[in-house]
C-alpha positions as CSV (number, residue, x, y, z in Angstrom):
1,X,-0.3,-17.1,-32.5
2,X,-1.3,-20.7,-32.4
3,X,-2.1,-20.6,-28.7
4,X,-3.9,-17.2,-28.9
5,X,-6.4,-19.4,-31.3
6,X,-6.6,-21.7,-29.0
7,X,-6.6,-19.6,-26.4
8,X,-9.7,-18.1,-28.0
9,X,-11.7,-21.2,-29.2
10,X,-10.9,-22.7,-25.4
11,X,-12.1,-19.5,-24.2
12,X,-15.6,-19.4,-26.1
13,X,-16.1,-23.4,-24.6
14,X,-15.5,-22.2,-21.4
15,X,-17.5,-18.5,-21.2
16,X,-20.6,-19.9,-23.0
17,X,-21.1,-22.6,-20.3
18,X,-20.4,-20.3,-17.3
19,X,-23.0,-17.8,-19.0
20,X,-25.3,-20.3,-17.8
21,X,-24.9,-21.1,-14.8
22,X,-26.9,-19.5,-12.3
23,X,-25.6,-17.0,-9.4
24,X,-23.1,-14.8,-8.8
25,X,-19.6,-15.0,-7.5
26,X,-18.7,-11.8,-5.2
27,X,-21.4,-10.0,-7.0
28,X,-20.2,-11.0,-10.9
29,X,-21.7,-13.6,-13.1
30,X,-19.4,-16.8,-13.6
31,X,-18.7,-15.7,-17.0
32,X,-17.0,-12.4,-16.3
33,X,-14.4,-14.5,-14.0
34,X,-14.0,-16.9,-16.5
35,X,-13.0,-13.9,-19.0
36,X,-11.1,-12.8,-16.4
37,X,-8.6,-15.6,-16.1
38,X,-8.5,-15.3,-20.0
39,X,-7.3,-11.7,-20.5
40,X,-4.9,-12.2,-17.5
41,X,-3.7,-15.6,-19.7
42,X,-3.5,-13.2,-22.6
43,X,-1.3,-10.7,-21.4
44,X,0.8,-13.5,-19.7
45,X,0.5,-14.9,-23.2
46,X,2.2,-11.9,-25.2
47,X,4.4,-11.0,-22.7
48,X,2.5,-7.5,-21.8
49,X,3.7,-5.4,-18.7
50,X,0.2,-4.7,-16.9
51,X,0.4,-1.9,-14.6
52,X,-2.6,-0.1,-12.2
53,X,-1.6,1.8,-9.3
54,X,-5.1,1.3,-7.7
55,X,-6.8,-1.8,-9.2
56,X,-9.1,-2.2,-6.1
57,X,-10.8,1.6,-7.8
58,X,-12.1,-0.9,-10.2
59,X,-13.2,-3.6,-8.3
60,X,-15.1,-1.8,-5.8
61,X,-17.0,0.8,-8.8
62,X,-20.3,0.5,-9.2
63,X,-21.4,2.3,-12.4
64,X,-19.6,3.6,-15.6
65,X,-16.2,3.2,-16.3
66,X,-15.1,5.4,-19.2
67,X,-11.4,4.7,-21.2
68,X,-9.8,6.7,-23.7
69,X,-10.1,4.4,-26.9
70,X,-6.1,3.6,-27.8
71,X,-6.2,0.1,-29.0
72,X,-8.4,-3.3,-29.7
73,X,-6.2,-4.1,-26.9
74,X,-8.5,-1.5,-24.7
75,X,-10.3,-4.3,-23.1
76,X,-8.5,-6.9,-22.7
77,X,-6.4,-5.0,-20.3
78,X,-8.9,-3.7,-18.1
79,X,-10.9,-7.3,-18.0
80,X,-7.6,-8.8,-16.5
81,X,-8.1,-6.3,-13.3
82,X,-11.8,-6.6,-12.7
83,X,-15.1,-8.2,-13.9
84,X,-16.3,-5.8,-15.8
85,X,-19.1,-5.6,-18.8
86,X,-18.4,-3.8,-22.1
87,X,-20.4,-2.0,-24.6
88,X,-20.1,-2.1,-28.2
89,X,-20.3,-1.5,-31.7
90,X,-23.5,-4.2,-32.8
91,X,-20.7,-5.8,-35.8
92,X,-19.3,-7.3,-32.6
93,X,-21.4,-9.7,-31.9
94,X,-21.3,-11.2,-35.4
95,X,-17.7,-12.3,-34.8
96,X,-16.4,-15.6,-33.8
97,X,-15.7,-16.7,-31.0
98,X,-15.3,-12.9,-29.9
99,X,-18.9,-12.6,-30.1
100,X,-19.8,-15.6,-28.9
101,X,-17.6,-14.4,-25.5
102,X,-18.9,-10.6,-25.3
103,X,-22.6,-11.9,-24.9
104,X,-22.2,-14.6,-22.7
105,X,-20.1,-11.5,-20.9
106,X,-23.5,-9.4,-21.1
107,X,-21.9,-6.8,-23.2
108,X,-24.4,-4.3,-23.9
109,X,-24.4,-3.9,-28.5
110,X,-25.5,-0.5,-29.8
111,X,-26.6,0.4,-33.1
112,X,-24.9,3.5,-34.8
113,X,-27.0,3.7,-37.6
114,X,-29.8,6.2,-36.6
115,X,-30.7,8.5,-33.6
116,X,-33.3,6.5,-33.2
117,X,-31.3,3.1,-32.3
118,X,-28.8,5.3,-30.9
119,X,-31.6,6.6,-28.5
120,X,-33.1,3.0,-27.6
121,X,-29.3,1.5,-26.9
122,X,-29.4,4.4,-24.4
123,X,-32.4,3.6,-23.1
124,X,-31.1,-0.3,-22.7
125,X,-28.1,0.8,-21.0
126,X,-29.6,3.0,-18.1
127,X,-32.5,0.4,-17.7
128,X,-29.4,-2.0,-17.1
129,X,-27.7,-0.2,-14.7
130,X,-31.0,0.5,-13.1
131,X,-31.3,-2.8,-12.6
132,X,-27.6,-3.5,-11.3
133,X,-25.0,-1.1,-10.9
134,X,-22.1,-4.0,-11.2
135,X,-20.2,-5.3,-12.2
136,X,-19.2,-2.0,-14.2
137,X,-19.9,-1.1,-17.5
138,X,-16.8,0.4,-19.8
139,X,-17.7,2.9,-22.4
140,X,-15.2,4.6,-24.5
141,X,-16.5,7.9,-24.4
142,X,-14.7,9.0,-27.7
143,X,-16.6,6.7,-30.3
144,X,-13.1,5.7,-32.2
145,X,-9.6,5.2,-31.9
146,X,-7.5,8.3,-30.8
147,X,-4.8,9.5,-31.6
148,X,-2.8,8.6,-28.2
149,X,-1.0,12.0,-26.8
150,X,-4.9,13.3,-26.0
151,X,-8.5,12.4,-26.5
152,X,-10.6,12.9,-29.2
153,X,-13.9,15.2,-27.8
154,X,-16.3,12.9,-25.4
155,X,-19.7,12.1,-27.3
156,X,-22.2,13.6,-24.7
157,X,-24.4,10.7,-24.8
158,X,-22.6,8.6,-22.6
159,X,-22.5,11.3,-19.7
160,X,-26.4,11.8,-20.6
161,X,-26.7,7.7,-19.4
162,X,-24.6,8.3,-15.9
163,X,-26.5,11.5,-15.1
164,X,-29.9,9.6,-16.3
165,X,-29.3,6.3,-14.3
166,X,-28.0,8.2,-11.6
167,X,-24.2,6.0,-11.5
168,X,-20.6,7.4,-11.0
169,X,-18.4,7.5,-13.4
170,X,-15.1,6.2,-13.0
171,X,-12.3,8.0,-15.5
172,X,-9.8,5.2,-16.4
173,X,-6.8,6.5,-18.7
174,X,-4.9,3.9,-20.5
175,X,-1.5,4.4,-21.7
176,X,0.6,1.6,-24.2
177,X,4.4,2.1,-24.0
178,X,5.4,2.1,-27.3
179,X,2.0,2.9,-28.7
180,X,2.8,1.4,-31.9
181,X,2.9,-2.1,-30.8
182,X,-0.8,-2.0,-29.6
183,X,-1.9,0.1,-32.5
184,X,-4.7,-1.0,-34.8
185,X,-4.2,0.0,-38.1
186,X,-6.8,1.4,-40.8
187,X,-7.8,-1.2,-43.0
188,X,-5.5,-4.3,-40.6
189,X,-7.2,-7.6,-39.8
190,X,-7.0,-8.5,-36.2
191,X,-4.6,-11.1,-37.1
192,X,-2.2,-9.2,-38.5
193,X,-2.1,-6.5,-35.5
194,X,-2.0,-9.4,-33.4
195,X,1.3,-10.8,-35.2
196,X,2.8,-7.5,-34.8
197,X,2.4,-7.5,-31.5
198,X,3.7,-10.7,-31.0
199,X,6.4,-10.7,-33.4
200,X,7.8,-7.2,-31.3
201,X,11.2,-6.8,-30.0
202,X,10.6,-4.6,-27.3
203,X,9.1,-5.0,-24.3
204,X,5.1,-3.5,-23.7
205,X,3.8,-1.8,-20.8
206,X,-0.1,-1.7,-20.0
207,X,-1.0,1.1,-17.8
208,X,-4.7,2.0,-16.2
209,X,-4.6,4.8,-14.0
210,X,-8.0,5.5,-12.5
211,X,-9.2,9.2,-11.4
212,X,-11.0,10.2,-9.2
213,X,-14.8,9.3,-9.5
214,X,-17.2,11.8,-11.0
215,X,-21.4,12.1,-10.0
216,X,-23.4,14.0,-12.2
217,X,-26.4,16.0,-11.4
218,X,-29.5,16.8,-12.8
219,X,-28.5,20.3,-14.1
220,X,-25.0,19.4,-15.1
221,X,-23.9,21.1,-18.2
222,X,-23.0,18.0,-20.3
223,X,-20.7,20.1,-22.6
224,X,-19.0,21.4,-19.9
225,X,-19.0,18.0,-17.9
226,X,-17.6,16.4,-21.2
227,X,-14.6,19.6,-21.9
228,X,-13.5,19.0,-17.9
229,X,-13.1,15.3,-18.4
230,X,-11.3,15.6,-21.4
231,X,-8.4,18.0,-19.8
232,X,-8.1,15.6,-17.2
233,X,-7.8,12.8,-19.5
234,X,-5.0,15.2,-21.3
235,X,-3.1,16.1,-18.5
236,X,-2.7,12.4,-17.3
237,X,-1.6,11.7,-20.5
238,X,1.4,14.2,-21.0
239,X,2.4,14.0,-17.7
C-alpha cells in the first residue's frame, strides 16, 4: 500500500510534466506513455495476471473503445495494453492525484446532472474525435458498475457519438477471476478495496478480450445496435 501511494504521487510528478511537452510519440501524447508504464507498474505491483489474446486490436483502433464496467480496476488494466484516453464522471477530476493524472491524460469529464450537460459532453466528445481519432477513447457503455455474469442495458448515447463522429467501435469485454477481489463495494473508500485486493490470498487474473469492430450508419436503429452488443457482450461472458 505504501508503494501504491507512492506509486501514485510519483505518478502525478511524472504525467503532469509529460502533459506538457509537445509532440507525439507513435501518434500518443507523452503523457499517455507515461500512464502507461504506471498501470503496467501497478498490476506488476499487486501481483495481477493480465491477459489479452489480441492486444495489438487495441493499439492499432482508432475510435471508441467500449468495456463492460466490473471494477475501479476497469482502467487501469486496459491503460497497461495501449495509450488510450478515458471518459468520466466530472467528480473525477476533483481527486488527487487521480485527477491531477486523468487530465494531463486528456480524459474527456461529463456532467450527469441534466440533459443539457449531458447533451454538450456529447457534443465535446465527437468534436474530439473529429479532431483525432487516437489514441482511443474508452467509454463504459453501461453508466455503473455491473453485476459481472452480464451487462447492464447500453445507455444509447454513447452509440449516438460513434454513429455521429463517424468512428468504429471496438467492443472490449473484461473479465476478473475471482470477481470479488476487484469488486468495489457500495459505500467503500478506494483504500479499503485497494487493501482487499492486496491483502488477497489468491491469485488474480485480468482478462480483455476484444470483438470484432463495429461501424455504425446513419440509419442504424440505436436500440437495436445497443440489444446486439449487449448479447455479445453476454455470450463472451458465460462462455
Amino acid at each position: 500500500m505504501v508503494a501504491v501511494l507512492l506509486l501514485a504521487a510519483v505518478g502525478a510528478l511524472a504525467v503532469l510534466p509529460a502533459a506538457l511537452a509537445p509532440g507525439r510519440v507513435r501518434g500518443a501524447r507523452p503523457a499517455l506513455w507515461v500512464a502507461l508504464a504506471l498501470a503496467r507498474l501497478f498490476v506488476l505491483l499487486f501481483g495481477i495476471r493480465l491477459r489479452c489474446p489480441d492486444p495489438a486490436a487495441l493499439r492499432r483502433h482508432h475510435g471508441l473503445v467500449f468495456i463492460n464496467h466490473l471494477s475501479y480496476l476497469d482502467p487501469v488494466v486496459v491503460a497497461a495494453l495501449a495509450p488510450v484516453r478515458f471518459l468520466a464522471a466530472a467528480g473525477v477530476r476533483r481527486l488527487p492525484f487521480v485527477g491531477w493524472i486523468a487530465r494531463a491524460m486528456g480524459t474527456v469529464f461529463v456532467a450527469r446532472g441534466s440533459v443539457e450537460s449531458r447533451s454538450a459532453s456529447r457534443a465535446e466528445l465527437v468534436g474530439k474525435l473529429g479532431r483525432r481519432a487516437y489514441p482511443p477513447i474508452v467509454i463504459a457503455p453501461e453508466g455503473q458498475i455491473g453485476p459481472g455474469g452480464r451487462v447492464l442495458p447500453f445507455r444509447h448515447g454513447a452509440l449516438a457519438v460513434a454513429r455521429d463522429a463517424g468512428v468504429a467501435v471496438l467492443p472490449l469485454v473484461l473479465r476478473f477471476t475471482p470477481l470479488d477481489a476487484a469488486a468495489w463495494l457500495r459505500g467503500e473508500w478506494i483504500l479499503a478495496a485497494l487493501w482487499r485486493l492486496a491483502a488477497r490470498t489468491a491469485p488474480l487474473e485480468a482478462s480483455v478480450v476484444p470483438l470484432a469492430p463495429l461501424t455504425l450508419g446513419p440509419d442504424d436503429d440505436l436500440a437495436a445496435v445497443a440489444d446486439a452488443l449487449e448479447a455479445r457482450y453476454d455470450a463472451e461472458l458465460v462462455a
